[in-house]
N, C-alpha and C positions, 0 to 999 in steps of 0.2 A: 476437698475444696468446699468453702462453704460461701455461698452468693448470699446479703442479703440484701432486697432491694425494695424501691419504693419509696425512701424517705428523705425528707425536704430536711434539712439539718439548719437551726440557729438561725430561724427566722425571725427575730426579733432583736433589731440591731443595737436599740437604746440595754435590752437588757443582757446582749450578749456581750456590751462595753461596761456596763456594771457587774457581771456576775460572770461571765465568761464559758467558753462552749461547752453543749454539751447538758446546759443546766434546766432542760424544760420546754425549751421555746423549738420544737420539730413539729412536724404534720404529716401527714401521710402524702405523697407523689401520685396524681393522676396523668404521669410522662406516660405514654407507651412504652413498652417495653420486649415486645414479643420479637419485631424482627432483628434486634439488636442480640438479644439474650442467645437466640434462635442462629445466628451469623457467627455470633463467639462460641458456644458450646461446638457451632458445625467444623468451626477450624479447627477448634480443640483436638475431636473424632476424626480428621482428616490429617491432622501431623500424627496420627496416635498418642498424642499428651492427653485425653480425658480421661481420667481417674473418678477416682469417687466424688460426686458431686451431690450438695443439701442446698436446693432451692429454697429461700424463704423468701416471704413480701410482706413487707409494710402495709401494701393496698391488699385488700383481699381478693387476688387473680390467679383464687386458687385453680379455675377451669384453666386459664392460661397457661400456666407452671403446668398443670396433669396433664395436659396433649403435650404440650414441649419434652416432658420428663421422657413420655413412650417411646422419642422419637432417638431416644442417645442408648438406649439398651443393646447391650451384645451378647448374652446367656451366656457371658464369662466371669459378672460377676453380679449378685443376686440385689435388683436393686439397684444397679450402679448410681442413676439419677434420680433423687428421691425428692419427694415434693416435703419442704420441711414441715413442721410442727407449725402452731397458730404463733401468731410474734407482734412482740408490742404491742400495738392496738386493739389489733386481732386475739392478744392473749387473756380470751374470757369465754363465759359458756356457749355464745353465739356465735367465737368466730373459730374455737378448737371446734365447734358442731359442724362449721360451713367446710373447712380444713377437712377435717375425716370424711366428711360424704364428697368433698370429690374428689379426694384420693381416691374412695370405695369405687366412685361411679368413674371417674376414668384414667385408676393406677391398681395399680395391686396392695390394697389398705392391709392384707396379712406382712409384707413386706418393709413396711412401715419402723423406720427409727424410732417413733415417739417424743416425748417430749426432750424440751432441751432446756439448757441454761445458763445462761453468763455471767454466773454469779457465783462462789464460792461459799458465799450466806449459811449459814442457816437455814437463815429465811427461804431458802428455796425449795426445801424441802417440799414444803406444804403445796407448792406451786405442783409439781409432781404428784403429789397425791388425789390434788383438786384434777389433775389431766386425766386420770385414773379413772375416775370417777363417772366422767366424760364422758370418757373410751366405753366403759361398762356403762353406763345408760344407754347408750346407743347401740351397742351389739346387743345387746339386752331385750333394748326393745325391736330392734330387728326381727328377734329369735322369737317375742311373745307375738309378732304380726303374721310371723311363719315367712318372714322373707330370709330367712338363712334355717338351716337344720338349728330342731331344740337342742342339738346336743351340748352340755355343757363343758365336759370334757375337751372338747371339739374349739368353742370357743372360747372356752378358757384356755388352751393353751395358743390360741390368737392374741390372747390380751397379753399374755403373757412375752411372748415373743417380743410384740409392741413394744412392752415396758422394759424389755431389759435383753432378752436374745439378738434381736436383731440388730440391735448398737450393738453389742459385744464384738457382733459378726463382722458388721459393716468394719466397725474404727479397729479391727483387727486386734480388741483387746485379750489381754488372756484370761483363761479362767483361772478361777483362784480353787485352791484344793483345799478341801474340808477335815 
């Protein structure tokens, strides 16, 4: 299950009757969200129906989503509730930075899906590689401040994970043989 939340949809009535939904006119939602989100995921874990769940937000609450996410984990499945990638708004170098450090600072950033996409494009590609990029600047520069081991190896297979193992894992897809 994938939540995404925070956004004000088609506010703009003169040109959502000219050009129709969907076409530009959104914002981002300063609604609270925590004891709502926090009441549904809790039923969820209480019928046993919570499954794999990809937090994302329109607003940037990414602290919000990283305590919420700790609190659904069962060490039955790696990750279960994952604080999503940066999205929409958020999807640029200051808000995939704010995203990663606090998933680092309060989730498990090795465990991390990485980026994502709703687009079949092309064009998306690039969006991916520019996340990449990201990712490796800032483990990077963790690693030159000495606040993680230099070891590259070590973090490269973090990045790596990130970019492609752990969605593998997670969306239970298969591997493909070489």
């Amino acid at each position: 299950m994938q939540l995404h939340i925070g956004a004000q949809r088609n506010l703009n009535a003169g040109q959502l009757d000219r050009l129709g939904p969907d076409t530009g006119y959104d914002a981002i939602s300063d609604e609270p969200i925590g004891r709502a989100l926090a009441a549904f995921l809790g039923q969820l874990d209480q019928e046993q129906a919570l499954g794999r769940v990809i937090l994302y937000s329109l607003n940037p609450a990414n602290d919000l989503l990283g305590t919420l996410l700790g609190c659904f984990q069962d060490g039955a499945i790696a990750g279960k509730v994952q604080l999503g990638s940066a999205w929409w708004f958020n999807d640029h170098i200051d808000g995939m930075d704010l995203q990663l450090r606090a998933l680092a600072n309060l989730g498990l950033l090795g465990r991390f899906v990485g980026m994502l996409t709703d687009s079949r494009s092309f064009l998306s590609f690039p969006r991916h590689e520019y996340f990449r990029r990201v990712l490796c600047r800032l483990v990077g520069g963790w690693m030159d401040e000495g606040l993680i081991p230099g070891d590259e190896t070590l973090a490269g297979s973090m990045v790596r994970d990130i970019c492609f193992a752990n969605a593998r894992e997670f969306f239970r897809l298969p591997r493909l043989s070489s």
